[in-house]
N, C-alpha and C positions, 0 to 999 in steps of 0.2 A: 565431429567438430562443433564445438558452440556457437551457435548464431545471436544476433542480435533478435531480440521480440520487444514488442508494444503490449503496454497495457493501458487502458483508460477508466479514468475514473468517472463514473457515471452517477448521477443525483438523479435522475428522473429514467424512466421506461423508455422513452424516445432516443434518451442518448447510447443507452444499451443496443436497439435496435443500429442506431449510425454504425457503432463500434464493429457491431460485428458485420455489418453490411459494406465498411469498408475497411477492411482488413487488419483488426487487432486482432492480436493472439487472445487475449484475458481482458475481460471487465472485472473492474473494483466498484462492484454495489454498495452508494451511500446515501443520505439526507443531508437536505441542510448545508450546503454548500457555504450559507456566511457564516455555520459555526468549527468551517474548516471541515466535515463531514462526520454525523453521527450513524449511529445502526439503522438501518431502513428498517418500515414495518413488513410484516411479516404478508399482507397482500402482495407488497412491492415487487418482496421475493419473488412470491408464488408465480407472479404476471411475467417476471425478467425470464424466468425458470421456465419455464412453459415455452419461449416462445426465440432464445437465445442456446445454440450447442457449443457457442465457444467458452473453455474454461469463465469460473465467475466466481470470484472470491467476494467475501461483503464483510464491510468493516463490523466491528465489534465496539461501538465508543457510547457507553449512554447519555452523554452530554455533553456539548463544548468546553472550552477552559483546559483548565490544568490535567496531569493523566495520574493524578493522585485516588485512590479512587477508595472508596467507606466499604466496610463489609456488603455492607446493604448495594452497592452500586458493583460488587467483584458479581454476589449472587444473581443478579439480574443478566451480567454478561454468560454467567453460564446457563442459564434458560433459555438464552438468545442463543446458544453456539448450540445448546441439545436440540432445542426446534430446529435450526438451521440445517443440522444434518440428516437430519430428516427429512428436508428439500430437495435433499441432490445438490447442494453446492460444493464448489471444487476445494474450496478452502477459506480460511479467516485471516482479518485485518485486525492488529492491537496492538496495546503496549502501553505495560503499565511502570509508574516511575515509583520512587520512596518520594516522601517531603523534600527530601537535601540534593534531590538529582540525580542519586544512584536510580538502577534495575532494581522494582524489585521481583526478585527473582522467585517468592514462594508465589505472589498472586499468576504471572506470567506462567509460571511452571505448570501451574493447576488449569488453567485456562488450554497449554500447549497439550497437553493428557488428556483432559476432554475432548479437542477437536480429533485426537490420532484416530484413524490415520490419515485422514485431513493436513493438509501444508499449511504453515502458519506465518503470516510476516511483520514484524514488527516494522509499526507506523512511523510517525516524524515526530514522536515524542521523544524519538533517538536524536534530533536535533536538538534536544534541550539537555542532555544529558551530561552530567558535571564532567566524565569523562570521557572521551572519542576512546581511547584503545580500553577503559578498562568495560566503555558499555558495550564496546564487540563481542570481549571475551563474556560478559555476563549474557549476551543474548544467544551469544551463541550454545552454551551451557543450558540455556530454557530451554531449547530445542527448536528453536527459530530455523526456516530454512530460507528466510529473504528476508532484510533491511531495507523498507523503502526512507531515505532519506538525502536531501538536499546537500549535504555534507557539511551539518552544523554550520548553517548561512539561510539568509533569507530567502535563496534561490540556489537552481545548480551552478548558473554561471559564478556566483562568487565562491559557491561550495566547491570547486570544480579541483582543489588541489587534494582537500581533505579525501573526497570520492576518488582521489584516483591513490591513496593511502590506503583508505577501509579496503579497495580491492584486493590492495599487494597484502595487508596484515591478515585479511580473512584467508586468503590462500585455497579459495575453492571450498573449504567450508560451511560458506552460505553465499548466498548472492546478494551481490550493492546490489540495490535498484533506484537511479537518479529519479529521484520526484521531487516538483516542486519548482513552478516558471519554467517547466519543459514546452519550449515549443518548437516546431519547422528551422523556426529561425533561428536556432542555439543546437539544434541537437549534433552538426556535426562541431563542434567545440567540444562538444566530452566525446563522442567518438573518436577523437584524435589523440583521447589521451586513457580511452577506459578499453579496457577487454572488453567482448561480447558481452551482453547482460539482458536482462530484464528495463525496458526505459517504462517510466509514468509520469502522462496527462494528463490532463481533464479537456485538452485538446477546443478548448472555449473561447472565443477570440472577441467576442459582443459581452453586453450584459445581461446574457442568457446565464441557466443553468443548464445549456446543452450544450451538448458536441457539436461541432461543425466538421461534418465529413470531410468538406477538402482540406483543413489543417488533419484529419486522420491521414488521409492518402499522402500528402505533402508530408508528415511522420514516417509513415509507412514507406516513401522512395526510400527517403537515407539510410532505412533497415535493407 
């Protein structure tokens, strides 16, 4: 039977340590939290890795902005995914778009084959994507085995209709994972309306870039 699990997403070394000290299943290691989160450096790694046994995915983004991305910035993510596996991480964060909106699907593909056999989950660049059913079927097709996204809205609360679509049209396939304005205080709202899944926070309630353990635990009851 599928359970509900937590993920959090972590900017710094401390909130990693919260995460797993209060009961997430998965950290998502990133930087930069005002630029929406970019690739952490590779010490960031080394220090979360050493010192955290619960799964730990780390995003893949070399810059804020748009998920368009130059030869020169594809190459760079795959130097970051070769080093990274070589870390011992559990898996990658990404996702790459065309200029008009689509998937595109040869940079993604290339990127999902180098991580294997690595789990791979496309980001919330799925929220900007011209199509909701047709960027399913193209993420699904990379080899994506989780969409973390809001359900093409600013948050999950207004995404909360489209997310409970993507579940019904993925069909087990891959896994929704609601990210985005996930907190304590909304999460049983999609519970109410989502199957088991994967949820993600940043679990952050100040103008920190850390976790606050009691909104993890306060996550972690409604699971």
């Amino acid at each position: 039977m599928k359970k509900n699990q937590l993920e959090i997403a972590c900017f710094n070394y401390e909130s990693a340590l919260i995460a797993q000290e209060n009961g997430a299943d998965r950290i998502e290691l990133c930087e930069n939290m005002e630029l929406g989160g970019t690739t952490p450096n590779s010490i960031l790694v080394v220090k979360v890795r050493e010192s955290v046994n619960i799964k730990m995915h780390v995003i893949i983004r070399p810059r804020g902005g748009d998920f368009v991305y130059s030869d020169e910035e594809l190459t760079e993510m795959k130097q970051d995914i070769k080093q990274y596996k070589k870390l011992g991480v559990d898996g990658f964060v990404f996702g790459i778009l065309k200029a008009n909106g689509k998937i595109n699907k040869r940079q993604n593909r290339e990127l999902v084959h180098l991580a294997h056999p690595l789990s791979c989950t496309f980001h919330r660049a799925f929220d900007v994507v011209e199509s909701l059913e047709k960027g399913l079927e193209d993420v699904i097709d990379c080899g994506f085995k989780t969409i973390l996204t809001s359900g093409k809205a600013r948050n999950v609360e207004e995404g909360i209709f489209d997310l409970e679509l993507l579940q019904k049209l993925a069909k087990d396939r891959i896994e929704i994972m609601p990210g985005g304005g996930l907190r304590s205080s909304n999460i049983k709202l999609l519970q109410d309306k989502l199957q088991p899944t994967f949820y993600h926070s940043s679990a952050i309630t100040d103008k920190s870039e850390t976790a606050n353990p009691e909104e993890i635990k306060e996550l972690r009851n409604f699971l």
